[in-house]
C-alpha positions as CSV (number, residue, x, y, z in Angstrom):
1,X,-11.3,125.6,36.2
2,X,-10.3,122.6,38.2
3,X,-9.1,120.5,35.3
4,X,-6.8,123.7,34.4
5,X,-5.1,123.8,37.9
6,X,-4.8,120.0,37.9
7,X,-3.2,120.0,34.4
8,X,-0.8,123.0,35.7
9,X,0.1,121.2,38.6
10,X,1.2,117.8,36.7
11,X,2.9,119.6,34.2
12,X,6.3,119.9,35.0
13,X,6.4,116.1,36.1
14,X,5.8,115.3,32.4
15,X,7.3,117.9,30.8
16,X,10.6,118.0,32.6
17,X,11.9,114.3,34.2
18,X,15.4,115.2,33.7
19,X,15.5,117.4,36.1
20,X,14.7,114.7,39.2
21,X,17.5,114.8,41.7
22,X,18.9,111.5,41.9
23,X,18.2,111.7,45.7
24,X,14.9,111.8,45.3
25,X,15.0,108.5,44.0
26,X,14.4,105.4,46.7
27,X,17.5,104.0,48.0
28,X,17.8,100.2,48.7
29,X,17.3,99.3,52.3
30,X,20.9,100.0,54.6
31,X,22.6,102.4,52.2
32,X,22.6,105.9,52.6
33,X,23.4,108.1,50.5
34,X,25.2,111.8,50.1
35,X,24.3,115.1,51.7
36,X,23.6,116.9,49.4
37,X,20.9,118.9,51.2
38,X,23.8,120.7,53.2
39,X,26.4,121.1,50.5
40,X,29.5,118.9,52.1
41,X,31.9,116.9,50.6
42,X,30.7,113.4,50.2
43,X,32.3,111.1,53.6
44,X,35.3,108.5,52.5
45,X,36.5,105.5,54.6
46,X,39.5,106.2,56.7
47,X,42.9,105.0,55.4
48,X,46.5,104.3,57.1
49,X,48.5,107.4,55.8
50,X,52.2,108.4,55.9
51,X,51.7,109.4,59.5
52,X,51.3,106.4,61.6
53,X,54.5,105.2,60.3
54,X,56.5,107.8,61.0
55,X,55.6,108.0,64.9
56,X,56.2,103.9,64.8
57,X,59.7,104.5,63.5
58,X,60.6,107.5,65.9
59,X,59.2,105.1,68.7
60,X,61.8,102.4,67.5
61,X,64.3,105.0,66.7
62,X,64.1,106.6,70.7
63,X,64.3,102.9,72.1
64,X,67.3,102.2,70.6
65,X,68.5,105.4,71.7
66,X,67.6,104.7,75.6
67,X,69.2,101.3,75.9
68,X,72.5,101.1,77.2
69,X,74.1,98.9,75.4
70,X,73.8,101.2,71.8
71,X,77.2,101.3,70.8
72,X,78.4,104.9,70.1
73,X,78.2,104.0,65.8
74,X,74.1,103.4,66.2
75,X,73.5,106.0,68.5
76,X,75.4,108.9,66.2
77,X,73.0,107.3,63.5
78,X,70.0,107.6,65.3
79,X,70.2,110.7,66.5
80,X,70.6,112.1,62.9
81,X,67.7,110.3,61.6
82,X,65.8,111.6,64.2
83,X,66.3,114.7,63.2
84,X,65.3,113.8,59.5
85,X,62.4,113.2,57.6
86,X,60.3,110.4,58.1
87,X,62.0,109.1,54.6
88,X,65.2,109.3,56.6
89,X,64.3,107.5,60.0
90,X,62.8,105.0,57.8
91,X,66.1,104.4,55.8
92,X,68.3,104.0,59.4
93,X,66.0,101.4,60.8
94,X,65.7,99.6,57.5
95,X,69.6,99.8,56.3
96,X,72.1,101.9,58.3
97,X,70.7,100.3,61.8
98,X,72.6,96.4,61.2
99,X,75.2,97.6,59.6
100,X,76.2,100.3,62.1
101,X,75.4,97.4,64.7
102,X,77.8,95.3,62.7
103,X,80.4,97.9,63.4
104,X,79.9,98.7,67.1
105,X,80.1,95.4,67.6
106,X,83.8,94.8,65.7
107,X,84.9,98.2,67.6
108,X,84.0,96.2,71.3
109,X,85.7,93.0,69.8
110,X,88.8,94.9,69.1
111,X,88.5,96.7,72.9
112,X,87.8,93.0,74.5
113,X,90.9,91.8,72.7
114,X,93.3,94.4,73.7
115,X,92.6,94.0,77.4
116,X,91.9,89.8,77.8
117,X,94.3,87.8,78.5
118,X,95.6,84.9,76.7
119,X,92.9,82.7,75.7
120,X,90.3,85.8,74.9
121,X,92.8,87.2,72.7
122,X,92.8,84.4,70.7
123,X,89.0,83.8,70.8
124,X,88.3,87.3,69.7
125,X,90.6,87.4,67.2
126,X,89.1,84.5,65.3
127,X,86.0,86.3,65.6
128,X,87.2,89.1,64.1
129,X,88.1,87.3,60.7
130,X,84.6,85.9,60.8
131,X,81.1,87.2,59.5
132,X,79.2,89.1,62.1
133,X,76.9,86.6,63.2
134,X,80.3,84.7,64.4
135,X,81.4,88.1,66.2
136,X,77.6,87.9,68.1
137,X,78.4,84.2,68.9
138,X,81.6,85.3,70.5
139,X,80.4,87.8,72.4
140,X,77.1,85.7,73.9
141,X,79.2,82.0,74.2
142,X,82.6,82.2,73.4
143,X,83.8,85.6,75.5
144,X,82.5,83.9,78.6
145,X,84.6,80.5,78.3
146,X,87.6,82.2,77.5
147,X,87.6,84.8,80.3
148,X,87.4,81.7,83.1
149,X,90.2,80.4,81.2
150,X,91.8,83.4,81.7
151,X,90.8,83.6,85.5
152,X,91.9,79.8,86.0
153,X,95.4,80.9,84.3
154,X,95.5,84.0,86.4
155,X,95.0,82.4,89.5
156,X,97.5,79.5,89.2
157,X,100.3,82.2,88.4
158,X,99.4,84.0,91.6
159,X,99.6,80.5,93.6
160,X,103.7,80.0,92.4
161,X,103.7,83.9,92.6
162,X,103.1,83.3,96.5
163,X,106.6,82.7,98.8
164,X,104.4,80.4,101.2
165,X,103.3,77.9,98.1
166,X,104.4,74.6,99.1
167,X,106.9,72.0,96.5
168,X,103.3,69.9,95.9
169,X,101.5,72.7,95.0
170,X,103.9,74.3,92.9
171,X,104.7,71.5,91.3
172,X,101.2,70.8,90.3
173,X,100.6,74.7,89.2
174,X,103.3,74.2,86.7
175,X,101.9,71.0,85.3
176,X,98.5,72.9,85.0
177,X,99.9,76.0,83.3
178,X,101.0,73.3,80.2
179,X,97.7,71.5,79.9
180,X,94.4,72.7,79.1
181,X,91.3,74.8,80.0
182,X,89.7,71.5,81.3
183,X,93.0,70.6,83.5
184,X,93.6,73.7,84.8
185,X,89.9,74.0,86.6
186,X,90.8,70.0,87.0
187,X,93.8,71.0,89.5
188,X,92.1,74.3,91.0
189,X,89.1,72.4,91.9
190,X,90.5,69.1,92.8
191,X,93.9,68.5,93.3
192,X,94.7,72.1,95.0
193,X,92.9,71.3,98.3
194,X,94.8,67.4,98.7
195,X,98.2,69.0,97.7
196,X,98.0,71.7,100.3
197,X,97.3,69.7,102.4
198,X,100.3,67.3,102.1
199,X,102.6,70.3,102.0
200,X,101.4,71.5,105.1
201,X,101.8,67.9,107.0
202,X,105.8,68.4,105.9
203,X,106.0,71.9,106.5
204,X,104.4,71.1,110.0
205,X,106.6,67.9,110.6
206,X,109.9,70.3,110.3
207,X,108.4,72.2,112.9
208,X,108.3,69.3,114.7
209,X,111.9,68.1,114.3
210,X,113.4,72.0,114.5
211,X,111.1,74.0,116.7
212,X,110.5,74.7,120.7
213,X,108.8,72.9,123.4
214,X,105.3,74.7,122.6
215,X,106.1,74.4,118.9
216,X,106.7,70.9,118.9
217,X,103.5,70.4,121.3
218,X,101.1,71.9,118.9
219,X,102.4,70.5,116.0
220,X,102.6,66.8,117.4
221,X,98.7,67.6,118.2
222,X,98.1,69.1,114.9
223,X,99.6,65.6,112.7
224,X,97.2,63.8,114.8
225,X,94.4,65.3,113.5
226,X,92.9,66.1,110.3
227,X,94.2,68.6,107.1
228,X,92.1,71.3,108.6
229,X,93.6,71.3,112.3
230,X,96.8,71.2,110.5
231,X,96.0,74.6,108.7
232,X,94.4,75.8,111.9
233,X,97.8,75.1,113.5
234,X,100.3,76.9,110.5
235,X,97.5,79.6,110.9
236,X,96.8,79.8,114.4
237,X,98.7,77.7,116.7
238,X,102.4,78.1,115.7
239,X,102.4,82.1,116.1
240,X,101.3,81.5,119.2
241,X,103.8,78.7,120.1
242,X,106.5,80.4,118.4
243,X,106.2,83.5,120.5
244,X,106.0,81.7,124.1
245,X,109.2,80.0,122.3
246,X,111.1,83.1,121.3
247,X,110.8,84.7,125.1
248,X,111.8,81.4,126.4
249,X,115.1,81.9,124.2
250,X,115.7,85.5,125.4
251,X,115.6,84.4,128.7
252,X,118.5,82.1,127.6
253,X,121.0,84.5,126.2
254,X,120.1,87.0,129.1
255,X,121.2,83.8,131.6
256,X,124.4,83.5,129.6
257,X,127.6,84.5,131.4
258,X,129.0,84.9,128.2
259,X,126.3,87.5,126.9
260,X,127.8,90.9,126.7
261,X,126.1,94.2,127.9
262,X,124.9,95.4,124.2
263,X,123.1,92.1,124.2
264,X,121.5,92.7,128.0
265,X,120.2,95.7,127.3
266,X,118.5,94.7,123.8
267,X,117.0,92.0,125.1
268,X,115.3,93.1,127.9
269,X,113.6,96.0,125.5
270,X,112.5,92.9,123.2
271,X,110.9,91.4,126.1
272,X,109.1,94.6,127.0
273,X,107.7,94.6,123.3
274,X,105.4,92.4,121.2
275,X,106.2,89.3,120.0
276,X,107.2,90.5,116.7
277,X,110.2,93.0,118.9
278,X,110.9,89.7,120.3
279,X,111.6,87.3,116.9
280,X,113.1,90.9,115.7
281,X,115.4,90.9,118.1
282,X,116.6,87.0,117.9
283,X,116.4,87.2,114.6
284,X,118.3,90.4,113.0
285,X,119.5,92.2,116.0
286,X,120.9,89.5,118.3
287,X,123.6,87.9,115.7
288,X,125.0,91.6,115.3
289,X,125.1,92.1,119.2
290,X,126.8,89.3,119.7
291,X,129.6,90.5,116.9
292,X,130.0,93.5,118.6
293,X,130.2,92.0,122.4
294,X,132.3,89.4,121.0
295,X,135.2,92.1,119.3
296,X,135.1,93.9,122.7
297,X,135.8,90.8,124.9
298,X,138.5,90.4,122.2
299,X,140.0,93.6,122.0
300,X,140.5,92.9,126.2
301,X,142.3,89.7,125.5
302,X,144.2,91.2,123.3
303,X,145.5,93.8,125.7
304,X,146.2,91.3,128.4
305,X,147.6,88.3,126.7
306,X,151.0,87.1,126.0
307,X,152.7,87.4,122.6
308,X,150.9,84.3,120.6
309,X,147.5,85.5,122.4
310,X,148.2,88.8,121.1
311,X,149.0,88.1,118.0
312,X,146.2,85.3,117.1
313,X,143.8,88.3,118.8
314,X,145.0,91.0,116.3
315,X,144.3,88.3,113.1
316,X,140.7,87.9,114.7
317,X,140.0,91.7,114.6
318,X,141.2,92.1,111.2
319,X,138.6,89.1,110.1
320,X,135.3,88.6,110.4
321,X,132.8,87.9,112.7
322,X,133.1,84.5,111.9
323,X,136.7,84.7,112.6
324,X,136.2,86.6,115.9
325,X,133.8,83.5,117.0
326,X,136.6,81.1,115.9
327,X,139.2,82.7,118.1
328,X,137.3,82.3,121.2
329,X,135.7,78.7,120.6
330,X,139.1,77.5,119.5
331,X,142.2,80.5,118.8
332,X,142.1,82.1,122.4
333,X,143.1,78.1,124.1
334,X,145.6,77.3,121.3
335,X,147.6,80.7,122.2
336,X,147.5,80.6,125.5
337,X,149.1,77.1,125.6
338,X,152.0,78.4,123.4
339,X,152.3,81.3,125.8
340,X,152.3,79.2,128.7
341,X,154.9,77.1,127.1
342,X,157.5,79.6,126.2
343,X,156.8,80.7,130.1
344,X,157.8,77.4,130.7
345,X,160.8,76.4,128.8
346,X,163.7,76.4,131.6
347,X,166.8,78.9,131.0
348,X,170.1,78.0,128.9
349,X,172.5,76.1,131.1
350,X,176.2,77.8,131.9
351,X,178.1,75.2,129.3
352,X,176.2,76.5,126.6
353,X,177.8,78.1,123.7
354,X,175.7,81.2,124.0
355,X,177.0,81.4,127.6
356,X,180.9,80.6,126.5
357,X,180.7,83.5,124.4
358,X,182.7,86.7,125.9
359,X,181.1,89.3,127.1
360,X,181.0,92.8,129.5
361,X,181.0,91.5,132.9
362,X,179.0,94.3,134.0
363,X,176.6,94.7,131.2
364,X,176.5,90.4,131.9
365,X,176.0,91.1,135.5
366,X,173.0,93.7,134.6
367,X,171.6,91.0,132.4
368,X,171.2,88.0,134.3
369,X,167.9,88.5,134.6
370,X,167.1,89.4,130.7
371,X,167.1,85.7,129.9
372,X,163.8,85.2,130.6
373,X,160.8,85.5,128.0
374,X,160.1,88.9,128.0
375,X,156.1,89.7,127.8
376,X,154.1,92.4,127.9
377,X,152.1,91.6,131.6
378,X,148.4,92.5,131.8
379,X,145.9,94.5,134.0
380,X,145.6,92.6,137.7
381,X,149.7,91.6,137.3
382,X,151.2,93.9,140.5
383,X,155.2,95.5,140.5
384,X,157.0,94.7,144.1
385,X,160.4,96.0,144.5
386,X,163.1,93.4,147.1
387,X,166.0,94.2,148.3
388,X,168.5,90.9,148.0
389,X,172.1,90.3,147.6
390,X,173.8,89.6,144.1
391,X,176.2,87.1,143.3
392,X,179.4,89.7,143.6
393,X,178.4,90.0,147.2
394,X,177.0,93.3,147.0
395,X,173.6,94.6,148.1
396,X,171.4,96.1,145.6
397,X,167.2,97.1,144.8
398,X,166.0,94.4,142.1
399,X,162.6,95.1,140.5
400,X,160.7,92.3,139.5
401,X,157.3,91.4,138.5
402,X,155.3,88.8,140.4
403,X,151.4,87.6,139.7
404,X,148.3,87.8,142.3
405,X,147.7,84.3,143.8
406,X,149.7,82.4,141.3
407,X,153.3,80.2,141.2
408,X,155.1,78.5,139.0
409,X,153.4,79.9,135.8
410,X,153.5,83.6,133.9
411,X,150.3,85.4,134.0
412,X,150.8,87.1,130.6
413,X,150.2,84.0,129.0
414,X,146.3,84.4,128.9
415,X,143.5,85.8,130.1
416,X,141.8,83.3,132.5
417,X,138.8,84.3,134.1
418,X,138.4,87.5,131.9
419,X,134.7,88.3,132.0
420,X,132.8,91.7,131.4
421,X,134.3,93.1,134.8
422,X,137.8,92.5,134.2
423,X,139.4,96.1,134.6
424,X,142.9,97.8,134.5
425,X,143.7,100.5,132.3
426,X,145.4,98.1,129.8
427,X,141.6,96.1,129.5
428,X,140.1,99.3,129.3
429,X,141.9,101.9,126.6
430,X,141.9,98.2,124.6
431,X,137.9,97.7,125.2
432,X,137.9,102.5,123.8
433,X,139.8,101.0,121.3
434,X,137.2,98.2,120.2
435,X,134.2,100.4,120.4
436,X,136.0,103.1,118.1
437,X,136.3,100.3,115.4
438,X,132.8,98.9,115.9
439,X,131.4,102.5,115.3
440,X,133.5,102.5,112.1
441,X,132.8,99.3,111.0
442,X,128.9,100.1,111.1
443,X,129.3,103.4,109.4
444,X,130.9,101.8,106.9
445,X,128.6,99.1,106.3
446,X,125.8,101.7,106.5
């Protein structure tokens, strides 16, 4: 019985190896083998698949997108891909990326070019007609130089633009403006700051030779020292001089006997005012003043004067100011003397022929006195009637005119002593009369 079960039990080892299970078989030390015990699917190493890509290429694709210098072309791009498949992002960062680059790049060349100036304009275009690593080079080294070109240019043309720009400086702009990059930074650099400073030194000089006392203090102090006090001076000092200069000349024309009432009155507002009221007035108002006192006083001579003072007066009011100015410096004198001389010239003597001539004895004897200049006498002349005897015998009322504290010479033959408070009617309907026409004249020039 036990060599039955025995030979039962080792049977099926004999009879049936095939059927082992390979796992049963002993495995080499450090390898292991399937589970196949629990029925899974037999482990594999892990491999890089599709997917890793795709998330590095929508990292690269979203960096592009954030940085602000994308030009619109690669950002329109970028946005599409990703949108796409990962086929698609893969294709933009592999092809459409530097070409659409290229692109934005030509588009910001064109842009730069429109709004440069000279020398950028010319830089960019050469670009253009290059290959796009030339368009790159322009816009890392060559954009740069040529927009401090531009500056350099831009700032020399706003030195001659400037009224105050000395003949040194200006004639060294221009020089500049014909040379190169390297000579124009040359002069704005360099030789800018010297010539300034020698046209300052002249400009400062004619102050010297042409200004007031305080003007020509501070200036004398200024040459003495170096180009900076000079500058301080043109900047500083001569407002300040020139104003305690202007005030000083105000007083003047107010202490001027000759200085009409327009003139008064302005000139004590300017002196009420600011320095600039001040220069204002001395400047633009006072000349104009001055015309209009000047046709008053004038227009009073006029009505006061003999025939030649008349006459030489009306010729100055037709004129101009400059010929109003001319009759009193030089006009008024010359007609007064030929006034005084026709006062002067002594009466025809009874042998003349005039005299021989025959004639009405009455209308001669009503005419004796007719032989005489006859003028036209002015205010402050007085009428006195005296009662005399004529040459028939006969007793008579003579009118006659004689002159206030004067002999021997006619008072219609000028106006000496005429001043602002000269009065009379005749002085005054002339001085109505010269207002009306200054009111006319300045609404015709306005």
């Amino acid at each position: 019985m036990s060599a039955v079960v025995a030979a039962a039990v080792l049977a099926p080892a004999v009879l049936f190896p095939s059927t082992a299970s390979a796992a049963d078989a002993p495995q080499p030390t450090g390898v292991s083998g399937p589970d196949t015990a629990s029925g899974s699917a037999p482990d594999t190493a892990p491999t890089e698949g599709t997917d890793g890509q795709e998330q590095r290429d929508r990292a690269e694709i979203q960096r592009i997108l954030a940085d602000q210098e994308t030009g619109p072309g690669v950002r329109e791009g970028a946005e599409k891909a990703l949108k796409g498949t990962a086929a698609e992002m893969r294709h933009f960062l592999t092809v459409d990326l530097a070409k659409l680059r290229g692109d934005d790049i030509r588009v910001k060349l064109s842009q730069i070019m429109a709004a440069g100036g000279p020398a950028v304009r010319a830089a960019a275009g050469k670009a253009l007609d290059g290959s796009d690593a030339d368009v790159a080079k322009f816009l890392k080294e060559g954009w740069p130089a040529a927009q401090a070109e531009d500056d350099d240019r831009a700032a020399i043309q706003a030195i001659l633009a400037d009224k105050e720009t000395g003949p040194g400086v200006r004639e060294g702009a221009e020089k500049a403006l014909k040379g190169t990059a390297a000579e124009m930074r040359h002069f704005l650099t360099v030789d800018l700051a010297k010539l300034r400073g020698d046209d300052n030194r002249v400009k400062v000089s004619q102050l010297l030779a042409t200004g007031g006392r305080e003007v020509r203090e501070g200036a004398a102090k200024a040459l003495d020292g170096s180009d900076a006090d000079v500058a301080k001076f043109l900047k500083e000092g001569w407002p300040a001089a020139q104003a305690s200069d202007d005030r000083v000349a105000v007083f003047v024309a107010l202490s001027d006997k000759n200085t009409g009432p327009y003139t008064v009155e302005a000139a004590k507002k300017a002196l009420s005012g600011t320095p600039a009221d001040v220069a204002h007035f001395l400047h633009v108002e006072l000349p104009k003043l001055r015309s209009d006192d000047n046709r008053v006083k004038v227009s009073q001579i006029m009505a006061a004067g003999g025939p030649a003072v008349r006459e030489a007066a009306g010729k100055a009011m037709d004129g101009s100011d400059a010929d109003i100015q001319a009759f009193l410096n030089e006009g008024w004198a010359k007609a007064r003397a030929l006034d005084e001389a026709a006062a002067n010239k002594p009466a025809d003597k009874p042998g003349d022929k005039a005299a021989d001539k025959p004639a009405d004895k009455s209308a001669g004897q009503q005419g004796q006195g007719a032989q005489q200049p006859q003028t036209v006498q002015p205010a402050g002349l007085t009428e006195t009637t005296t009662t005399g005897t004529t040459d028939s015998g006969t007793t008579g009322t003579t009118t006659g005119t004689t002159t206030t504290g004067t002999t021997g010479t006619l008072a219609a033959t000028g106006t000496d002593g005429l001043g602002w408070e000269a009065g009379g009617a005749a002085a005054a309907l002339a001085a109505g009369a010269a207002l009306v026409a200054i009111s006319r004249r300045r609404s015709t020039e306005s």
